[in-house]
TIKEZA-472682 format. One line per field, with one value per residue (C-alpha): residue in one letter; x, y, z. Coordinates in Angstrom, 3 decimals. Layout:
REM TIKEZA-472682
residu = [a:...] .
xx = [X:...] .
yy = [Y:...] .
zz = [Z:...] .
END
This chain:
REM TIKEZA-472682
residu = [x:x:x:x:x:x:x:x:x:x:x:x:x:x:x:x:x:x:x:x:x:x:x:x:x:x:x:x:x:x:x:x:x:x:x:x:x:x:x:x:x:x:x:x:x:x:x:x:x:x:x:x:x:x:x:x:x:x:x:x:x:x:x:x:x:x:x:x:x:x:x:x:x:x:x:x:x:x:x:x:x:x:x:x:x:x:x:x:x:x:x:x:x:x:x:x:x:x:x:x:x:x:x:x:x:x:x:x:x:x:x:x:x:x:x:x:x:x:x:x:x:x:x:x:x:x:x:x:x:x:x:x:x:x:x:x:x:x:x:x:x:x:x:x:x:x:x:x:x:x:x:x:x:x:x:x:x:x:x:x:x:x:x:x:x:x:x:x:x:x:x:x:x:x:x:x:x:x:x:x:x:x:x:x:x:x:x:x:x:x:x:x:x:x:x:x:x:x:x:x:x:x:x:x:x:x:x:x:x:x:x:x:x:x:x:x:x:x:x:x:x:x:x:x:x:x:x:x:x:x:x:x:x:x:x:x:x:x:x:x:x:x:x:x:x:x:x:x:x:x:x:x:x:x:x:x:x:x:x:x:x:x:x:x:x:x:x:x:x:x:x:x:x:x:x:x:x:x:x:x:x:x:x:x:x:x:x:x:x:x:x:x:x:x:x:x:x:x:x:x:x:x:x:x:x:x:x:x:x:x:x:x:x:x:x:x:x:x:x:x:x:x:x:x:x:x:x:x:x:x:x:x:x:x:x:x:x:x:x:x:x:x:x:x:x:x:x:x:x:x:x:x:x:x:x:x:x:x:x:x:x:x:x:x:x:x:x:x:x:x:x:x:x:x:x:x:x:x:x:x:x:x:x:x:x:x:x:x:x:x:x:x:x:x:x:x:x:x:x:x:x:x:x:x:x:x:x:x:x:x:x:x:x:x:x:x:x:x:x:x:x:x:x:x:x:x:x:x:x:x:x:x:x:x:x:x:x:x:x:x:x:x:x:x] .
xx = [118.709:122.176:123.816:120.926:120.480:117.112:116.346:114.023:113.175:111.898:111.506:114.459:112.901:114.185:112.976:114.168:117.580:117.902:116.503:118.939:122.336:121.456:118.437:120.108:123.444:122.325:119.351:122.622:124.251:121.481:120.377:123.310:120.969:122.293:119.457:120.170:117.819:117.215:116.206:115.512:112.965:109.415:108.258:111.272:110.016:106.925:107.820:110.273:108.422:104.973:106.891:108.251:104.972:103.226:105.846:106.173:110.043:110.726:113.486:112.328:111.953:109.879:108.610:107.606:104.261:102.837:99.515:97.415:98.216:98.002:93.779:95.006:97.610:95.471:92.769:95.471:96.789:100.450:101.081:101.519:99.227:101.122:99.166:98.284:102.408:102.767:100.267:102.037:105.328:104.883:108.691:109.270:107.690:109.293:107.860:108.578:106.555:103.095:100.424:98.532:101.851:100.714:98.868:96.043:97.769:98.291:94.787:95.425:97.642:94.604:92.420:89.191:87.483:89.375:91.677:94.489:97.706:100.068:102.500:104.181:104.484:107.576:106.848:103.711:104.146:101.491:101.669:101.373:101.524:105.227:106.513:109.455:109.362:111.784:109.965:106.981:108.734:110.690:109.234:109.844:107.895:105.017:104.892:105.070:101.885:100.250:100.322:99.474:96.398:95.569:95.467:98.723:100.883:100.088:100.382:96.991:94.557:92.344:92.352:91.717:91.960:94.199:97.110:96.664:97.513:100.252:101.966:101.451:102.807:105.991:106.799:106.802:109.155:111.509:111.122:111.579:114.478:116.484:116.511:115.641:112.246:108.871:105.204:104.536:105.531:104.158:104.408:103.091:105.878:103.898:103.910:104.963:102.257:103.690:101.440:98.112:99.007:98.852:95.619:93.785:95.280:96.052:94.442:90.837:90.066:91.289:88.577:86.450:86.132:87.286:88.219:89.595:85.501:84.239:81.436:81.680:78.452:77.835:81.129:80.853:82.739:80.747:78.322:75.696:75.685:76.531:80.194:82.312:85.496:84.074:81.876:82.023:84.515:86.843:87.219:87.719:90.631:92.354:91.871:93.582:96.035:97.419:96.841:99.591:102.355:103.001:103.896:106.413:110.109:110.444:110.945:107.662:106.365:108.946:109.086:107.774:108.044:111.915:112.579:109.353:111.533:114.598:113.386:112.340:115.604:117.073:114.612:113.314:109.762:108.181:105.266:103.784:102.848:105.268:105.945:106.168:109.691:110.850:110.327:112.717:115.861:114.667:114.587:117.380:120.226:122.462:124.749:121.530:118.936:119.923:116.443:117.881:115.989:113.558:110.666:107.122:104.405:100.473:97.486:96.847:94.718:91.507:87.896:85.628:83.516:86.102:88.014:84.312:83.699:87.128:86.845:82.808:84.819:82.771:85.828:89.618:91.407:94.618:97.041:98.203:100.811:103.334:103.903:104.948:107.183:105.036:106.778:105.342:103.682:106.307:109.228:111.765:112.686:109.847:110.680:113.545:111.406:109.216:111.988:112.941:109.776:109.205:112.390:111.785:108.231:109.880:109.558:113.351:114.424:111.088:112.772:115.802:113.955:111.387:114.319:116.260:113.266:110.003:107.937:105.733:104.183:104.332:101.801:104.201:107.037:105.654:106.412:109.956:112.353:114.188:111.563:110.384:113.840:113.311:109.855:111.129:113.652:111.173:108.608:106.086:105.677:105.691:103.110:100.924:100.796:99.982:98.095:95.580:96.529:92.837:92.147:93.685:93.504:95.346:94.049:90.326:90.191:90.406:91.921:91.833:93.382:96.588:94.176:91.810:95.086:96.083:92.957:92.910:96.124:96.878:94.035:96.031:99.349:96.985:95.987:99.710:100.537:98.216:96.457:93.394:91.409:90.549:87.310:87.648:90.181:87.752:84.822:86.937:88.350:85.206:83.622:86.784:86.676:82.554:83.280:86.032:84.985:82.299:84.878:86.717:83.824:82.618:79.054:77.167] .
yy = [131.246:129.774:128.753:127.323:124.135:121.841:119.102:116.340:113.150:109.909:106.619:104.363:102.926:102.739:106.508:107.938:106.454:107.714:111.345:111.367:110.119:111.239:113.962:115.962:116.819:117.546:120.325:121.552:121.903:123.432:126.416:126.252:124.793:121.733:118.877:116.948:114.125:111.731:108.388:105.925:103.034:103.311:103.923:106.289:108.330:108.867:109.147:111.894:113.975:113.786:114.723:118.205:119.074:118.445:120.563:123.241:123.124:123.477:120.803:119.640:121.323:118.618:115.281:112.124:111.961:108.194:107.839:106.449:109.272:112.388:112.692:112.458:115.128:117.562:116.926:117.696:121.176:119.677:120.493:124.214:124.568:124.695:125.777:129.038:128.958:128.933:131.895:133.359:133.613:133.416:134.033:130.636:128.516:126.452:126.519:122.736:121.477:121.190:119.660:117.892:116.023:113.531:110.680:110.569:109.652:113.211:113.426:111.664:114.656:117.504:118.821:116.957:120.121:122.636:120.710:122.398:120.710:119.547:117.489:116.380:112.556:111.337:108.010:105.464:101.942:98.782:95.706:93.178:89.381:88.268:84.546:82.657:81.891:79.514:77.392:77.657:77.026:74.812:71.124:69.008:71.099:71.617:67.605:66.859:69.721:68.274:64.608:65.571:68.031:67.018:70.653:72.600:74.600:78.376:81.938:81.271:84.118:83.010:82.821:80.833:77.417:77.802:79.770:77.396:74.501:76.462:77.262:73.611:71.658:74.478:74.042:70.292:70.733:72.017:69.865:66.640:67.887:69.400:73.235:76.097:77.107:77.353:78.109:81.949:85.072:86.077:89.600:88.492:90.416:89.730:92.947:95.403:97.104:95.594:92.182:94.461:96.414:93.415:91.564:94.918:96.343:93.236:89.875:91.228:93.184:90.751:88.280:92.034:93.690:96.452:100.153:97.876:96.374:99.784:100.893:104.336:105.514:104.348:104.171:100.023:97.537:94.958:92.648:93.557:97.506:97.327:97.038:93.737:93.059:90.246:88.758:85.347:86.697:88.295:85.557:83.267:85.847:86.136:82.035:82.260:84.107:82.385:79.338:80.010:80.572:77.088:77.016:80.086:80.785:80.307:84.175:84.985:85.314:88.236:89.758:93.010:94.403:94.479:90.617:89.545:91.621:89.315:86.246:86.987:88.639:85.152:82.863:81.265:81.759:80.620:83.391:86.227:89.533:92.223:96.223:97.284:99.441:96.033:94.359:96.474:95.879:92.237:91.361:93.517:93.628:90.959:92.106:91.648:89.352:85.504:85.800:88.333:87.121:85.059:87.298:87.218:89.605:89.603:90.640:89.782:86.434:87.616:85.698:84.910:87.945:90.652:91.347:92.271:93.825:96.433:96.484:98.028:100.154:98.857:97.649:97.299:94.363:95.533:98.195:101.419:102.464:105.445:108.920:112.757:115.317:117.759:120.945:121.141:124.230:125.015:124.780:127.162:127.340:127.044:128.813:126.808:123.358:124.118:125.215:121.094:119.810:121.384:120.068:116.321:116.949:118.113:115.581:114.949:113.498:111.274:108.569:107.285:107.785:104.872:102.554:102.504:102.573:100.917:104.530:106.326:109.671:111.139:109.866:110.284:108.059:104.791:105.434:106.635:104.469:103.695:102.366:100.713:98.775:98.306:96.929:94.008:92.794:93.067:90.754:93.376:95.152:99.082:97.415:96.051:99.471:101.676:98.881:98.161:100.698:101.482:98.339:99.606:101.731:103.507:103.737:104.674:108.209:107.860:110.371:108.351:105.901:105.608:105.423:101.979:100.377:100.391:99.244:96.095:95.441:93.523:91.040:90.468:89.388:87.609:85.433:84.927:84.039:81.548:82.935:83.511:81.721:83.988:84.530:85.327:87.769:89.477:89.615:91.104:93.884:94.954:94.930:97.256:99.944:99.852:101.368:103.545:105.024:107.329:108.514:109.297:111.311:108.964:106.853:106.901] .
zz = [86.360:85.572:88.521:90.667:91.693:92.024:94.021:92.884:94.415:92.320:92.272:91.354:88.434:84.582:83.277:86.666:86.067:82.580:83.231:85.889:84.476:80.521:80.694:84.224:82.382:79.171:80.588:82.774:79.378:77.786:80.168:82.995:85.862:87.589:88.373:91.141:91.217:94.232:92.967:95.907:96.812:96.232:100.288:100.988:98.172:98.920:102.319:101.615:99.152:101.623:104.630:103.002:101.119:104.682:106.559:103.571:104.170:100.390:99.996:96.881:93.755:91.508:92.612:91.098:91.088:90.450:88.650:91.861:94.204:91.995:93.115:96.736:95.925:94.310:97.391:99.962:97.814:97.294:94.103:91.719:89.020:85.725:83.546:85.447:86.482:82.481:82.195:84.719:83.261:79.312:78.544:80.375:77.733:75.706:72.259:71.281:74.562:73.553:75.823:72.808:71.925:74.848:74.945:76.763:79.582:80.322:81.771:84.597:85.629:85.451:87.892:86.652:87.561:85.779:83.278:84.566:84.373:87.240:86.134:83.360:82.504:82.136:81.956:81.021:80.691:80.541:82.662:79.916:80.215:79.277:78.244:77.259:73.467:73.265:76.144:73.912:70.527:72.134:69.954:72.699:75.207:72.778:72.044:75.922:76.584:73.654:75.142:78.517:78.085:74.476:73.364:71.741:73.844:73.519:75.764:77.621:76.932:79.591:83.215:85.419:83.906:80.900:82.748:85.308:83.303:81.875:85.191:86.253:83.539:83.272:87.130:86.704:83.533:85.223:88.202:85.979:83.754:86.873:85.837:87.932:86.348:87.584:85.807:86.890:88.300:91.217:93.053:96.201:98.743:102.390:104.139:101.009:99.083:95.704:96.608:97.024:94.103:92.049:93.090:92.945:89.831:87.481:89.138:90.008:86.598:84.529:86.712:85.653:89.089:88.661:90.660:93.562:94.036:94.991:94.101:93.190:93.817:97.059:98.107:99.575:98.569:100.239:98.238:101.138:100.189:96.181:96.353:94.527:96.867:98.490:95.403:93.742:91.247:93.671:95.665:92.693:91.632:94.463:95.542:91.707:92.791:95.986:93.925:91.765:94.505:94.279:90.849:91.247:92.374:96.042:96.069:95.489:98.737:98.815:95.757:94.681:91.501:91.708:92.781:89.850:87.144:88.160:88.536:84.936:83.981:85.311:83.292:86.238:85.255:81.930:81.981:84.451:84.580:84.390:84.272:80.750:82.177:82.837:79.662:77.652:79.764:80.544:76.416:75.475:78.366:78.471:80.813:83.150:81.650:80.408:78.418:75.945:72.202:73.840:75.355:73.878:74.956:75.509:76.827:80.160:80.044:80.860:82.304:79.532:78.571:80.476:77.014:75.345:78.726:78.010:74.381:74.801:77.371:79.922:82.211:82.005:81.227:83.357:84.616:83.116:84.839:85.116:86.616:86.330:87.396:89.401:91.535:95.002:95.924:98.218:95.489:96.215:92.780:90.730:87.434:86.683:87.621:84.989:82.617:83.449:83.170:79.596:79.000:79.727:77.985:75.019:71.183:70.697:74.076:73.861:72.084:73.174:76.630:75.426:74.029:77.090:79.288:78.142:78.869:75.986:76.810:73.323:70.823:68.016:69.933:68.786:65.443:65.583:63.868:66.765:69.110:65.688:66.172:70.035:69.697:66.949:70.151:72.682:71.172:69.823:73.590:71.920:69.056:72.088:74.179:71.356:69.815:72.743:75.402:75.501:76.989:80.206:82.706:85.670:88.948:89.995:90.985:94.869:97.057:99.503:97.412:100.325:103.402:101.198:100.510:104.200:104.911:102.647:102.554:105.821:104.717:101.778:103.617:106.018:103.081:101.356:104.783:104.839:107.977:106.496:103.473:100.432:101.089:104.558:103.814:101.419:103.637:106.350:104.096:102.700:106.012:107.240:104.170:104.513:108.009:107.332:104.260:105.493:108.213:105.123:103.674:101.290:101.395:104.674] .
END
């Protein structure tokens, strides 16, 4: 197989970059095929990568294959079964890429029928609540919170009063002492999926509704017919939510996960929630963060009772992200993907891969001196994941997971926009996914 050539098209995210400028050339080295690796924005991708597995035209070789849409994948046939492609060809596996090397994050990448594998992670992060230590060391600060609330000045734990109060008396800080900060991140971008992704995947189960408000055994989302969207507590989170625009950067009504990670980077938020392949780079790059030495890391504040709730592992207190390289089923060259995705699944590239990138798919990675070193500069963050990982989750298990986010979605932007109240919005998107999921083949 030296000689050819694969495609592969990813998001242009942290691990992507990395297996493409450091992992690419070295498997070249190795076995003499050349990688060439696509990494673009998060809607061309999938875009892209859709478009040839629909039209069976073969262009790409492997794709990135994000957490929330491998159930819709496997539903629609995309992707080659690699554990029978390993059967298959015995002489093609690598004997240093074992499947129980994983975390359990692997799972989300097998056919919950069969257990068969198709794809291999190559990246898993947490989104973790992050703050700015020297704001909250800072005496002066802590004296000021202390006079005005008559409590001391700590990373909240709780939502929705304590963060709150946080995010107020930060935005006014900065106000008063004539510095570009504000009280929260927000990733409310009006019109990009980034702002759903965020209400339904870190505001509403850490106010413990969780798989988006659907109930998954009648398929409703409704209060009316069993579902959550539109209850007390989901109206409360997202009210939350839109509440604390006015205590963020003026970007926020724009920002997706890209624009929240540099507002951060710039220190023009005191707390928030962020992608865990942001936090490295944002507490350790100076050429690109100004925050370098002074991030701290959390939990996600939670509503009373939702950390018991996650802990009896009755819920989820927030977001476990990340994604694999799977080959489509119309790969051209399939041996020599899977010669590549052994490779990136393989123990010794696992750790320099989680220092420059914030990812962990190897169980063994967290204890490897040198993301031992990274996790001292990044405030704890590898500690945290491997720590109370468990507390999270990915996404619910919905293949129609890309048709119920179009659906909800524009009542989301309605509401940042300010065109609908929260509650309204709610009641509207329930009522819209109660109608279409039966079309969809779910409920009645």
């Amino acid at each position: 197989m030296r000689g050819t050539t694969i495609r592969g098209i990813t998001e242009s995210i942290p691990p992507s970059k990395y297996a493409a400028s450091v992992l690419a050339k070295e498997f070249e080295q190795a076995t003499g095929i050349k990688v060439e690796l696509e990494t673009t924005s998060w809607d061309q991708m999938y875009d892209k990568s859709i478009k040839d597995m629909e039209a069976g035209t073969g262009i790409y070789d492997f794709v990135y294959i994000e957490q929330d849409i491998i159930y819709a994948y496997l539903s629609r046939n995309f992707l080659t079964n690699l554990t029978a492609l390993l059967k298959e060809k015995p002489k093609l596996a690598a004997p240093d890429f074992r499947i129980d090397a994983f975390t359990s994050f692997i799972n989300y990448f097998k056919d919950p029928k069969t257990g068969d594998l198709y794809g291999v992670p190559m990246e898993a992060f947490i989104k973790c609540y992050v703050y700015r230590k020297d704001l909250f060391e800072d005496p002066k600060i802590k004296e000021a919170y202390q006079k005005q609330y008559g409590q001391p000045l700590t990373p909240p734990t709780t939502v929705p009063d304590q963060y709150r109060r946080v995010a107020e008396f930060f935005t006014k800080w900065g106000k008063d002492n004539k510095i570009e900060l504000y009280g929260t991140t927000v990733q409310a971008a009006s019109g990009h999926p980034a702002s759903f992704y965020e209400f339904v995947e870190t505001i509403l189960p850490s106010f413990g509704v969780y798989n988006w408000g659907i109930n998954m055994e009648t398929w409703k989302a409704s209060v009316a017919n069993g579902g959550q969207l539109n209850g007390a507590r989901a109206k409360e989170a997202l009210t939350f939510w839109l509440d604390m625009l006015k205590y963020a950067p003026p970007e926020a009504p724009s920002s997706t996960w890209d624009e929240v990670a540099a507002s951060s980077a710039a220190g023009r938020a005191a707390q928030g929630w962020i992608y865990g392949e942001n936090v490295v780079w944002i507490a350790t790059d100076s050429s690109r963060s100004k925050v370098v030495g002074k991030v701290g890391v959390g939990l996600p504040p939670t509503y009373p009772g939702v950390l018991e709730e996650a802990r009896a592992g009755k819920g989820y207190i927030g977001y476990y992200d990340g994604g694999a390289f799977g080959i489509p089923r119309t790969a051209k060259n399939k041996e020599a993907a899977l010669l590549w995705l052994q490779y990136i699944g393989q123990p010794s590239v696992q750790p320099k891969w989680a220092a420059a990138a914030g990812r962990v798919v190897h169980t063994a990675t967290f204890d490897d001196p040198l993301v031992r070193e990274m996790d001292a500069k990044t405030g704890g963050y590898f500690t945290l994941m491997k720590t109370y990982g468990n507390l999270f989750a990915g996404a619910p298990p919905f293949p129609f997971h890309a048709q119920a986010r179009e659906i909800v979605a524009p009542f989301i932007y309605k509401a940042i926009a300010g065109e609908l109240k929260p509650g309204d919005a709610l009641d509207q998107a329930a009522a819209a996914l109660d109608k279409e999921l039966p079309r969809l083949g779910y409920g009645r």
